[in-house]
KEZAMI-628549 format. One record per residue (C-alpha): residue number from 1; residue in three letters; y, x, z. Coordinates in Angstrom, 1 decimal, decimal comma. Layout:
residues N
+-----+---------+--------+--------+--------+
| num | residuo |     yy |     xx |     zz |
+-----+---------+--------+--------+--------+
| NUM |     ALA |      Y |      X |      Z |
...
+-----+---------+--------+--------+--------+
end
This chain:
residues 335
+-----+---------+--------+--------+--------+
| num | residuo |     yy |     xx |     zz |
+-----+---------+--------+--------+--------+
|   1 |     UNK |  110,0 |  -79,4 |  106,7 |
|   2 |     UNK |  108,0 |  -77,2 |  109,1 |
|   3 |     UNK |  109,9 |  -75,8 |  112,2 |
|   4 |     UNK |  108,7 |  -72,9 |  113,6 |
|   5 |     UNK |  109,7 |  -72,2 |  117,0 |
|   6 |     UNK |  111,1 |  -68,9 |  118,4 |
|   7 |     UNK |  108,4 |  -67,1 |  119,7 |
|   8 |     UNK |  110,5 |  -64,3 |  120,9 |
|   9 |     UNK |  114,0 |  -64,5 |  122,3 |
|  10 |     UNK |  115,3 |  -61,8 |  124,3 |
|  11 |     UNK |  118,7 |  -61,1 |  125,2 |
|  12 |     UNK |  118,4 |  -56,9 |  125,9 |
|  13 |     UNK |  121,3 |  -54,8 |  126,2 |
|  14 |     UNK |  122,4 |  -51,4 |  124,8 |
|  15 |     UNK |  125,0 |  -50,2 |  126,1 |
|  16 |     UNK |  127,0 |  -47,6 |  124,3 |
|  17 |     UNK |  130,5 |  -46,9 |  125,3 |
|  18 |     UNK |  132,7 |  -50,0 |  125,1 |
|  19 |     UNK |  130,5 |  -52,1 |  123,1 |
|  20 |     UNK |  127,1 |  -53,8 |  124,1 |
|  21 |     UNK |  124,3 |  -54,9 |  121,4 |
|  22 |     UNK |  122,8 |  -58,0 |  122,5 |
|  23 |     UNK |  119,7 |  -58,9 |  120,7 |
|  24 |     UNK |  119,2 |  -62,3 |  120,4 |
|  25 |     UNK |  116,2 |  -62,7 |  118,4 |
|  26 |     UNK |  113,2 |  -60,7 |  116,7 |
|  27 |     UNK |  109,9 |  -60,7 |  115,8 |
|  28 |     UNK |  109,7 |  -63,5 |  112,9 |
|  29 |     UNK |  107,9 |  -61,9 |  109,7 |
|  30 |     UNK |  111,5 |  -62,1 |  107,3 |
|  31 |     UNK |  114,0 |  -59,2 |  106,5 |
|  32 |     UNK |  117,1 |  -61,0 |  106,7 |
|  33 |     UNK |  120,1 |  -59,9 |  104,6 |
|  34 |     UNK |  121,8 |  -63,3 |  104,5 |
|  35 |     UNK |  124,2 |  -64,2 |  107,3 |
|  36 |     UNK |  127,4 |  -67,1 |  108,0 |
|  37 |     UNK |  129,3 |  -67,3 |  110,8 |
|  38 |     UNK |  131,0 |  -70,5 |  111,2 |
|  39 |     UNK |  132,6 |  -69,8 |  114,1 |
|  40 |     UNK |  131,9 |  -68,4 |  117,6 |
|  41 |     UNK |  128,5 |  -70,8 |  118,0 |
|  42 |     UNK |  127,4 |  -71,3 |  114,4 |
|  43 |     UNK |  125,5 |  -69,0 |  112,2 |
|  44 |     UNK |  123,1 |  -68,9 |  109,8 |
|  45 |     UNK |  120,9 |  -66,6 |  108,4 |
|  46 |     UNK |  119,3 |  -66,4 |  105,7 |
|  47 |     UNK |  115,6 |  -63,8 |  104,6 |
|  48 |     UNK |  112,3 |  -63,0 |  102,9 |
|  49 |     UNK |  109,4 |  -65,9 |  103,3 |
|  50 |     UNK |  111,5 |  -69,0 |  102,7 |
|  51 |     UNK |  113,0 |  -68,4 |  106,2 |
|  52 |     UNK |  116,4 |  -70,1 |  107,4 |
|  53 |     UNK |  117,6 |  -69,6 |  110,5 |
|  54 |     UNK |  120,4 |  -71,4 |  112,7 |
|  55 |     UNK |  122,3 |  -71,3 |  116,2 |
|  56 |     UNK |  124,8 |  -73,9 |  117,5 |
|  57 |     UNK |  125,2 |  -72,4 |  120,8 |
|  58 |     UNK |  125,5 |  -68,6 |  119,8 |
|  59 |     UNK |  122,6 |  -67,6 |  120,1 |
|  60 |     UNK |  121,0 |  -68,5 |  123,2 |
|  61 |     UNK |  118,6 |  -70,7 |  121,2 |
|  62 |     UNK |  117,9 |  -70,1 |  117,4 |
|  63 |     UNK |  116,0 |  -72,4 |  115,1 |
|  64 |     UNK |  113,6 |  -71,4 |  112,6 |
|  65 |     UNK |  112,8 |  -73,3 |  109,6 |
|  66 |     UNK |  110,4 |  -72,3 |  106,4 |
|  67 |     UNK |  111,8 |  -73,9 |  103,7 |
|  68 |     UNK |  109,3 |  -76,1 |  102,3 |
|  69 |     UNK |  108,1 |  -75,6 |   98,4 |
|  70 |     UNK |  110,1 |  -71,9 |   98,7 |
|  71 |     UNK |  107,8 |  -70,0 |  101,0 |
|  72 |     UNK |  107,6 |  -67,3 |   98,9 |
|  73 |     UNK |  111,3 |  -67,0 |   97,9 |
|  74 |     UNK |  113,4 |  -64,2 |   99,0 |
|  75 |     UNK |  116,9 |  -65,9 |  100,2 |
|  76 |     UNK |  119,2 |  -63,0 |  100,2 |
|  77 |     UNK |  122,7 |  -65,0 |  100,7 |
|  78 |     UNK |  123,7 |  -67,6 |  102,4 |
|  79 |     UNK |  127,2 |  -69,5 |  102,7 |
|  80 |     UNK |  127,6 |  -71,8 |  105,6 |
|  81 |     UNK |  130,3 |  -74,4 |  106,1 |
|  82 |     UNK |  129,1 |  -76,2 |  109,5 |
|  83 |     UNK |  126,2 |  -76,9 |  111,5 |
|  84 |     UNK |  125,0 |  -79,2 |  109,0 |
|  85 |     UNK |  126,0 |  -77,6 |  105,6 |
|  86 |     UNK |  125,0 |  -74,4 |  104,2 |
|  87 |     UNK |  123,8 |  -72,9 |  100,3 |
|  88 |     UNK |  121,3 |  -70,5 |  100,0 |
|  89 |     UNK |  120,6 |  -68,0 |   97,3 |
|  90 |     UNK |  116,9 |  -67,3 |   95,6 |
|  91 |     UNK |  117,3 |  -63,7 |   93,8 |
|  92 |     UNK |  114,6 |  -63,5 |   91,8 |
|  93 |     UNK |  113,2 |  -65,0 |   88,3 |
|  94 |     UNK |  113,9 |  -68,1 |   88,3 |
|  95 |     UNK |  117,3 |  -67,7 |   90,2 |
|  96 |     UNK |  117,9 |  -70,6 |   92,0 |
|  97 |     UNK |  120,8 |  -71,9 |   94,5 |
|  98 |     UNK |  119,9 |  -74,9 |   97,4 |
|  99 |     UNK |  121,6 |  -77,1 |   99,1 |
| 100 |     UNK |  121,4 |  -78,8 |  102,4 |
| 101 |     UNK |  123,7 |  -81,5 |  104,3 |
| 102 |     UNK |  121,7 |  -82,3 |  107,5 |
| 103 |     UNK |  121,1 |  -79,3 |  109,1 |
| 104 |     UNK |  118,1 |  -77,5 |  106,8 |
| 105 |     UNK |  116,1 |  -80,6 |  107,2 |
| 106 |     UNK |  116,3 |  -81,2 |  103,5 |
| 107 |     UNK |  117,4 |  -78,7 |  100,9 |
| 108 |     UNK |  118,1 |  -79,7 |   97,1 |
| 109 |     UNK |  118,3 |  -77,4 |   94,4 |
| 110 |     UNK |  121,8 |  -77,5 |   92,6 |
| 111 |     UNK |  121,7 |  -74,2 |   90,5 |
| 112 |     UNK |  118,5 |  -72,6 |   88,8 |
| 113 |     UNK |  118,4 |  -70,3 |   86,0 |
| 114 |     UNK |  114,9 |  -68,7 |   84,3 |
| 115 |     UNK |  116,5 |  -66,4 |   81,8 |
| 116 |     UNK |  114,6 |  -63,2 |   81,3 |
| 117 |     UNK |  115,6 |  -60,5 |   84,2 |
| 118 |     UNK |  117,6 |  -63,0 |   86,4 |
| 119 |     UNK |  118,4 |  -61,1 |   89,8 |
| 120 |     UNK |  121,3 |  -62,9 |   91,6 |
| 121 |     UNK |  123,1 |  -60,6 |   94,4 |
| 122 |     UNK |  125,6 |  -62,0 |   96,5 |
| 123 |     UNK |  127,8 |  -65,0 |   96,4 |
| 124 |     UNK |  131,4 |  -65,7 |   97,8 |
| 125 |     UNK |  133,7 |  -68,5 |   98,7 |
| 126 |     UNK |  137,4 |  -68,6 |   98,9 |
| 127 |     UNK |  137,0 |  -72,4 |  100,6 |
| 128 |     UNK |  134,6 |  -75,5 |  101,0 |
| 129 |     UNK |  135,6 |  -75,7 |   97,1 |
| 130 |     UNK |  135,4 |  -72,8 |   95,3 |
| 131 |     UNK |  132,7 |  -70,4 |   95,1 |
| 132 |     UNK |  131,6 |  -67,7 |   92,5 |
| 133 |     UNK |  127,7 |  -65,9 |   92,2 |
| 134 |     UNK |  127,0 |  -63,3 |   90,7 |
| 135 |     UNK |  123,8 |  -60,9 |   89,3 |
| 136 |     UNK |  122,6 |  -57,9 |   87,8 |
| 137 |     UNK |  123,6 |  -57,6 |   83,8 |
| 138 |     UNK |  122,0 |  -59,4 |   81,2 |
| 139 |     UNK |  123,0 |  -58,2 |   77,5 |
| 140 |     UNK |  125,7 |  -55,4 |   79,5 |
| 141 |     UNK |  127,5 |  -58,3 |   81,1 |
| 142 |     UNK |  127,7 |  -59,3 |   84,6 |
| 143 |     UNK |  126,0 |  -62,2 |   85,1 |
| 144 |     UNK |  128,4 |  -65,1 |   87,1 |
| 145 |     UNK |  128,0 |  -68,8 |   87,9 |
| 146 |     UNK |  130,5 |  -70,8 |   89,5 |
| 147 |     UNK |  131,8 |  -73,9 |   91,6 |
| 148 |     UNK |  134,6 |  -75,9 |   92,4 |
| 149 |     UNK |  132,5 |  -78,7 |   94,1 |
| 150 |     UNK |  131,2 |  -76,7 |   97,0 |
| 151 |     UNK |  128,0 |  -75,3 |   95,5 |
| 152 |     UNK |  127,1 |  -79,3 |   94,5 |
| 153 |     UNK |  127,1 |  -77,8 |   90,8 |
| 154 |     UNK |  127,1 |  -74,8 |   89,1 |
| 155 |     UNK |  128,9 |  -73,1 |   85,6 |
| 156 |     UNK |  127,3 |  -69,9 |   84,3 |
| 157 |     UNK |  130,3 |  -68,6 |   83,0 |
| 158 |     UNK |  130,3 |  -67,6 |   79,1 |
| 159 |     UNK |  130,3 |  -64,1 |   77,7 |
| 160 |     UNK |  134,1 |  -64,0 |   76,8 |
| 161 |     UNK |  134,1 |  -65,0 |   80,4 |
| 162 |     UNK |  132,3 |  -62,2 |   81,7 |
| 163 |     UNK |  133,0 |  -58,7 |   82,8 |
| 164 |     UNK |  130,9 |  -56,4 |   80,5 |
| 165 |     UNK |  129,3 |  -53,5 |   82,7 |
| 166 |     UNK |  130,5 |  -49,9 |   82,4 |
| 167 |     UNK |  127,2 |  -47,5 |   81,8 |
| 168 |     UNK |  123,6 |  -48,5 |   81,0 |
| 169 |     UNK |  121,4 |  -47,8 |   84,8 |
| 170 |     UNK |  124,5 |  -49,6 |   86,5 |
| 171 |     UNK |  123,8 |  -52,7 |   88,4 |
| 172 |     UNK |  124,5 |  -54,4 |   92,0 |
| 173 |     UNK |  122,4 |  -54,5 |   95,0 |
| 174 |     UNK |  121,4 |  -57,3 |   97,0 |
| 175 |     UNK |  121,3 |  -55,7 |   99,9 |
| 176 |     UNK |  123,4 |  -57,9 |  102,3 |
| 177 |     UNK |  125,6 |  -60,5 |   99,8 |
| 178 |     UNK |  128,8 |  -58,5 |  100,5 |
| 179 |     UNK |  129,0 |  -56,3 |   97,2 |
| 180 |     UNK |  131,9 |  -59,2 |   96,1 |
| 181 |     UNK |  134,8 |  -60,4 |   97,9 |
| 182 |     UNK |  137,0 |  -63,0 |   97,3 |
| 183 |     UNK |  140,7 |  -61,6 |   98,0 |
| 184 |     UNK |  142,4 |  -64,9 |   99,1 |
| 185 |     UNK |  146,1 |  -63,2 |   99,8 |
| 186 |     UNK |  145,8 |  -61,5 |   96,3 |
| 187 |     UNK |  143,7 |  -64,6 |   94,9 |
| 188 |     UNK |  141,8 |  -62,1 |   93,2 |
| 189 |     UNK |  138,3 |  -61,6 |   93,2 |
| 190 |     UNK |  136,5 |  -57,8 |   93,6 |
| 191 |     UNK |  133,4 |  -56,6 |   93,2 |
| 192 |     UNK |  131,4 |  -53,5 |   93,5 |
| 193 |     UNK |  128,5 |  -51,8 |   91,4 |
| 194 |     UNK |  125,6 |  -48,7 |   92,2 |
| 195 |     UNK |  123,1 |  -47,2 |   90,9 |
| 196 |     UNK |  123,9 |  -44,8 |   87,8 |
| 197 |     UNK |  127,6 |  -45,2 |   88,2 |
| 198 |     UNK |  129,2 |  -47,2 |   90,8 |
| 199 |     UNK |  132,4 |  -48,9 |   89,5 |
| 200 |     UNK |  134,9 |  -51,4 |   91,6 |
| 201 |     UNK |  136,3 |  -54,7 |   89,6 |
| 202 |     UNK |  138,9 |  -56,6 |   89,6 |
| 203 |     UNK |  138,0 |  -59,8 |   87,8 |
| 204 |     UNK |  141,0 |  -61,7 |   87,1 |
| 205 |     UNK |  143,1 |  -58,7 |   85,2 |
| 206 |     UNK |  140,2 |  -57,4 |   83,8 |
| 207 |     UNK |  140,6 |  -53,2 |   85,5 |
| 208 |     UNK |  137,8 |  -51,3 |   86,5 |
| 209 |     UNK |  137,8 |  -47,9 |   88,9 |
| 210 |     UNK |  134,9 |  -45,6 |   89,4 |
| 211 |     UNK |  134,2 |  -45,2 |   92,7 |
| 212 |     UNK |  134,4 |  -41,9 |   94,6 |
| 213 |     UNK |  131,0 |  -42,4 |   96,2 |
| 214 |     UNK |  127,6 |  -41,3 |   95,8 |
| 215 |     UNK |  126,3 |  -42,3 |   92,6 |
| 216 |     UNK |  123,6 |  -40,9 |   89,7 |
| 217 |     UNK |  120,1 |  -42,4 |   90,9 |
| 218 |     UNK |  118,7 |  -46,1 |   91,4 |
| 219 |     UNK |  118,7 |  -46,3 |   94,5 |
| 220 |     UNK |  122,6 |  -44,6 |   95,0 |
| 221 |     UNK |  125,8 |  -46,3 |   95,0 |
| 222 |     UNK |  128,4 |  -49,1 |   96,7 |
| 223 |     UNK |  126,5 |  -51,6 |   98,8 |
| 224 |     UNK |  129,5 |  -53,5 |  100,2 |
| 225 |     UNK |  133,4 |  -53,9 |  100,5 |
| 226 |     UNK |  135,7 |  -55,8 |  102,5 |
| 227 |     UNK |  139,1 |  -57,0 |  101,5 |
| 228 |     UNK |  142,7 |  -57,0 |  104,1 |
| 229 |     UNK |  145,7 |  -58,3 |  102,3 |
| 230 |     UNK |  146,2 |  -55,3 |   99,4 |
| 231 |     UNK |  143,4 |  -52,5 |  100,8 |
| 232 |     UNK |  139,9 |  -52,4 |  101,5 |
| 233 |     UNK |  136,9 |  -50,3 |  102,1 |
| 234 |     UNK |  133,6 |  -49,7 |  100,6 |
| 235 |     UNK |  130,5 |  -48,6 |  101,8 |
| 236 |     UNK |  127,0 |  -47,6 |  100,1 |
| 237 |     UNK |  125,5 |  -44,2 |  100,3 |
| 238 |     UNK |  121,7 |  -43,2 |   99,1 |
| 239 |     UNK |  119,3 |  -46,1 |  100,8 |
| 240 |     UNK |  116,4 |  -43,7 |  100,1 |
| 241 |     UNK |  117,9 |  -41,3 |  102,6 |
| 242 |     UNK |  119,7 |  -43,7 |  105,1 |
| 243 |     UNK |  120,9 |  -41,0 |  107,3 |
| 244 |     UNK |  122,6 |  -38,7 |  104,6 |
| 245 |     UNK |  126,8 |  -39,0 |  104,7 |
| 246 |     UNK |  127,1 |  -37,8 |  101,7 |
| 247 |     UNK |  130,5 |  -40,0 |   99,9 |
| 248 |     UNK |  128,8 |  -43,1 |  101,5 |
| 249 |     UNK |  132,5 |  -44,4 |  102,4 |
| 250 |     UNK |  136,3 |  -44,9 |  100,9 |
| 251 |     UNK |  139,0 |  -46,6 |  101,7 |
| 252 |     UNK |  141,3 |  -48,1 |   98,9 |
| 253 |     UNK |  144,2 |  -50,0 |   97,8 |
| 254 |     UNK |  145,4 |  -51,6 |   94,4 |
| 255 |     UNK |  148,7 |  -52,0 |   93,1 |
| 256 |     UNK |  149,2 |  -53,0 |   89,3 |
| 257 |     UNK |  146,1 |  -52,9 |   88,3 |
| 258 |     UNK |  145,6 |  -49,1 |   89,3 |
| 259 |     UNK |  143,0 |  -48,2 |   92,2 |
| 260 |     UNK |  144,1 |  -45,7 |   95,1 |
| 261 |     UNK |  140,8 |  -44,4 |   97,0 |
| 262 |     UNK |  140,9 |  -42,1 |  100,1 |
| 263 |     UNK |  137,9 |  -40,8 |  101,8 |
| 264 |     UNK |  137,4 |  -41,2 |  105,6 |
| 265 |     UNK |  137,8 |  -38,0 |  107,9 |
| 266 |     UNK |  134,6 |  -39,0 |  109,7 |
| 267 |     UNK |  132,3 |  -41,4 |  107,5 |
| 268 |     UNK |  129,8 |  -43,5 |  108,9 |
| 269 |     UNK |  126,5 |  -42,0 |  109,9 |
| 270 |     UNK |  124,3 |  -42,5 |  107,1 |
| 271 |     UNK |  123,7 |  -45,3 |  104,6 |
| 272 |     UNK |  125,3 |  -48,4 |  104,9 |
| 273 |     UNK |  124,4 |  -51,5 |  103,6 |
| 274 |     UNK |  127,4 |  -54,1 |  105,0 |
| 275 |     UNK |  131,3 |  -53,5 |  106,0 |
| 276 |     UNK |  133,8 |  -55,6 |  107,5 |
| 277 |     UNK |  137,2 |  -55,6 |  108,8 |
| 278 |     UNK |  137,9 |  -57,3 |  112,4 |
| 279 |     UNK |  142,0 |  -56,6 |  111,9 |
| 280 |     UNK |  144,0 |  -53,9 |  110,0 |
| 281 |     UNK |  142,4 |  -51,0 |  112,7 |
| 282 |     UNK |  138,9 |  -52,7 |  113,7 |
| 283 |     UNK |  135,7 |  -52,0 |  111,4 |
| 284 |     UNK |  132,4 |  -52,8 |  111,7 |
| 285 |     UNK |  130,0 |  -51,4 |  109,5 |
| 286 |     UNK |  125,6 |  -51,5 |  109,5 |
| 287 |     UNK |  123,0 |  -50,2 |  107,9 |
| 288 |     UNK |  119,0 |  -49,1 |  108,1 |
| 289 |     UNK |  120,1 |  -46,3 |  110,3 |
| 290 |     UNK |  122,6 |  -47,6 |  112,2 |
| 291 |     UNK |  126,1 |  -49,5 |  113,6 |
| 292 |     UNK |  129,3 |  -47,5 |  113,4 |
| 293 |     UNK |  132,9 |  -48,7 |  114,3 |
| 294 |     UNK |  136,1 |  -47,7 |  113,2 |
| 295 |     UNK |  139,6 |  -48,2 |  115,9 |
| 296 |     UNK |  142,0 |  -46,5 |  113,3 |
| 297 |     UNK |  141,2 |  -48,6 |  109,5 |
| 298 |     UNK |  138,2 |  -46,8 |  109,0 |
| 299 |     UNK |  139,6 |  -43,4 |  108,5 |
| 300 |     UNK |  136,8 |  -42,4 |  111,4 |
| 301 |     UNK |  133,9 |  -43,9 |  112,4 |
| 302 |     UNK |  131,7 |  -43,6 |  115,6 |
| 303 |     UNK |  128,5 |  -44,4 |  115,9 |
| 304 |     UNK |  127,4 |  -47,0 |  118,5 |
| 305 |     UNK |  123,8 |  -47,6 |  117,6 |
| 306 |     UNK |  120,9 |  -46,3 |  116,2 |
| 307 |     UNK |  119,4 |  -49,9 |  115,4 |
| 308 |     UNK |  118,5 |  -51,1 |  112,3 |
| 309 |     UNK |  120,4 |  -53,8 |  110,5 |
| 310 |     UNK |  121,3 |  -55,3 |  107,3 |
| 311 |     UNK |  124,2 |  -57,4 |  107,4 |
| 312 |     UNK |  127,0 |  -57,8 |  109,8 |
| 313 |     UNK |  129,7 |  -60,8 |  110,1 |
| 314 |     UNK |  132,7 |  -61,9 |  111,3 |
| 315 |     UNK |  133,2 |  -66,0 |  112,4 |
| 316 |     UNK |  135,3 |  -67,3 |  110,1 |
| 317 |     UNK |  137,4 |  -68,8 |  113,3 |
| 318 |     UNK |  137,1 |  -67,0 |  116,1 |
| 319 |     UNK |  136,3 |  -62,9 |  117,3 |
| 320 |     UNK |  132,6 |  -62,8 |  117,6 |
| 321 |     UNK |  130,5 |  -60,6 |  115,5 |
| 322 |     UNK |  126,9 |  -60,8 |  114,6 |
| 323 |     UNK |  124,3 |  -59,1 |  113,4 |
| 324 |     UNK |  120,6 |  -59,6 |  111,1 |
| 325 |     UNK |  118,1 |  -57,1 |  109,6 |
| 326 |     UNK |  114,2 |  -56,6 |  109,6 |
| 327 |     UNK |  111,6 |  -58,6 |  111,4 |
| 328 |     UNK |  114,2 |  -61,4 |  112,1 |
| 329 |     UNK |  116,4 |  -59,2 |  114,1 |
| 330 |     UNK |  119,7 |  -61,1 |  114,8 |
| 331 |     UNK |  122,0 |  -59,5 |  117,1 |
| 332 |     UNK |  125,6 |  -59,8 |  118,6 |
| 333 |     UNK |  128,2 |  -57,7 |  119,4 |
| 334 |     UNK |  129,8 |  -57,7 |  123,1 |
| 335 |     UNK |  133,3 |  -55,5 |  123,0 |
+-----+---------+--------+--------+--------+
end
């Protein structure tokens, strides 16, 4: 497997208020939109050009790796589970889902599908076990695979199975493997759609809830949602005009199958393309046009940054939150 080493690593500061942006890396040719945080010194990342990257010190050095045989694959999600195990998701025709147990040395394919119009979009895991994928409609059903073996194998789930989609033009974007979220107090799992009409589901009881955000055109729509116990937000917006605020934000919560949506008094500052709750007040949220926070459950947001990003994450155990986008920008934010 070729290693490519970090040309550049720079650790510059923006300071905005309370928080700093410290950019760890930038400058390798992949737009990253995949991105696991095992805890406060492991991450992965996951982009464009076959391109895997990996930190076991937070940051302060970052591994590159090409992976070999998928140089031109587009790796838009990735799930890690320590520094030596971590599945990573090919979108486009054929789909395929790789595996590696020794660091990114060697990855091994465990899930590939070449039916016509194959787009996976994001991918979840509730543990080490259980996982679930999912992609764009094929015959007005969501397309799903999943695990119970830790991503080792792969089930494409059946069309009884399946969750049929609401209105023809309606689909999911890949835009940071955050448009479906595993609920693990609710053991539920949710998922969000854009384009034509952008709809939030609730697999296991089978409701649906159109979402009160901007919606109508391909490239409009829910990008991302977050789950905290029985609420959540959602954010999208129009990525062809990343700085408009039109409805690119609501907060929700579910109760017997019903769907409860407030908007924000201050929304975020343009289009955003990943959310995330830190606790029941703190929210992080990213996108082409910038970083905004939230100190009140995202009923106002602030903006802290005017950098670019795709993706933003939490470590699974532990506080520290990082970043990815274009040009293998990874970041991490100092509050």
């Amino acid at each position: 497997m070729k290693k490519i080493a970090l040309l550049i690593l720079c650790f510059s500061f923006i300071k905005i208020q309370a928080q700093t942006i410290q950019i760890l890396s930038k400058g390798t040719r992949t737009s990253i939109r995949g991105l696991s945080v095992v805890n406060d010194n492991i991450f992965w990342a996951s982009g464009s050009n076959g391109m895997i990257a990996k930190s076991t010190n937070g940051g302060k050095t970052i591994e590159w790796q090409q992976v070999k045989g998928y140089e031109k694959r587009d790796f838009r999600d990735i799930e890690a589970f320590d520094s030596n195990t971590a599945i990573i998701m090919g979108v486009d025709w054929p789909a395929i889902i790789l595996k590696t147990k020794d660091g990114g040395k060697n990855w091994y394919k465990v899930f590939e599908d070449s039916a016509k119009g194959m787009f996976l979009d994001a991918m979840d895991f509730q543990n080490d076990n259980f996982g679930i994928v999912i992609g764009d409609p094929l015959s007005e059903n969501i397309y799903a695979a999943v695990t119970i073996n830790g991503g080792e194998s792969w089930r494409r789930l059946h069309k009884l199975e399946m969750r049929q989609i609401s209105k023809e033009g309606e689909a999911f974007f890949a835009s940071s493997g955050t448009n479906i979220k595993i609920a693990k107090e609710e053991e539920t799992i949710f998922l969000v759609s854009g384009g034509m009409q952008s709809n939030i589901y609730n697999w296991w009881d089978n409701a649906c809830g159109v979402i009160p955000i901007i919606q109508g055109k391909q490239s409009t729509g829910a990008n991302s949602i977050d789950i905290l116990k029985n609420k959540g937000v959602i954010v999208g917006g129009d990525y062809m005009n990343d700085k408009d605020t039109t409805q690119n934000c609501t907060l929700f919560s579910y109760q017997k199958e019903k769907f409860s949506f407030t908007h924000p008094q201050t929304p975020p500052h343009g289009y955003r393309s990943c959310v995330i709750y830190l606790n029941e007040n703190n929210l992080v949220t990213c996108g082409t046009s910038g970083i905004d926070i939230s100190n009140d459950g995202g009923m106002n947001w602030q903006l802290i940054s005017t950098e670019s990003f795709h993706v933003v994450q939490k470590t699974k155990k532990g506080n520290t939150v990082y970043l990815a986008g274009g040009m293998g920008r990874i970041a991490k934010i100092i509050f």
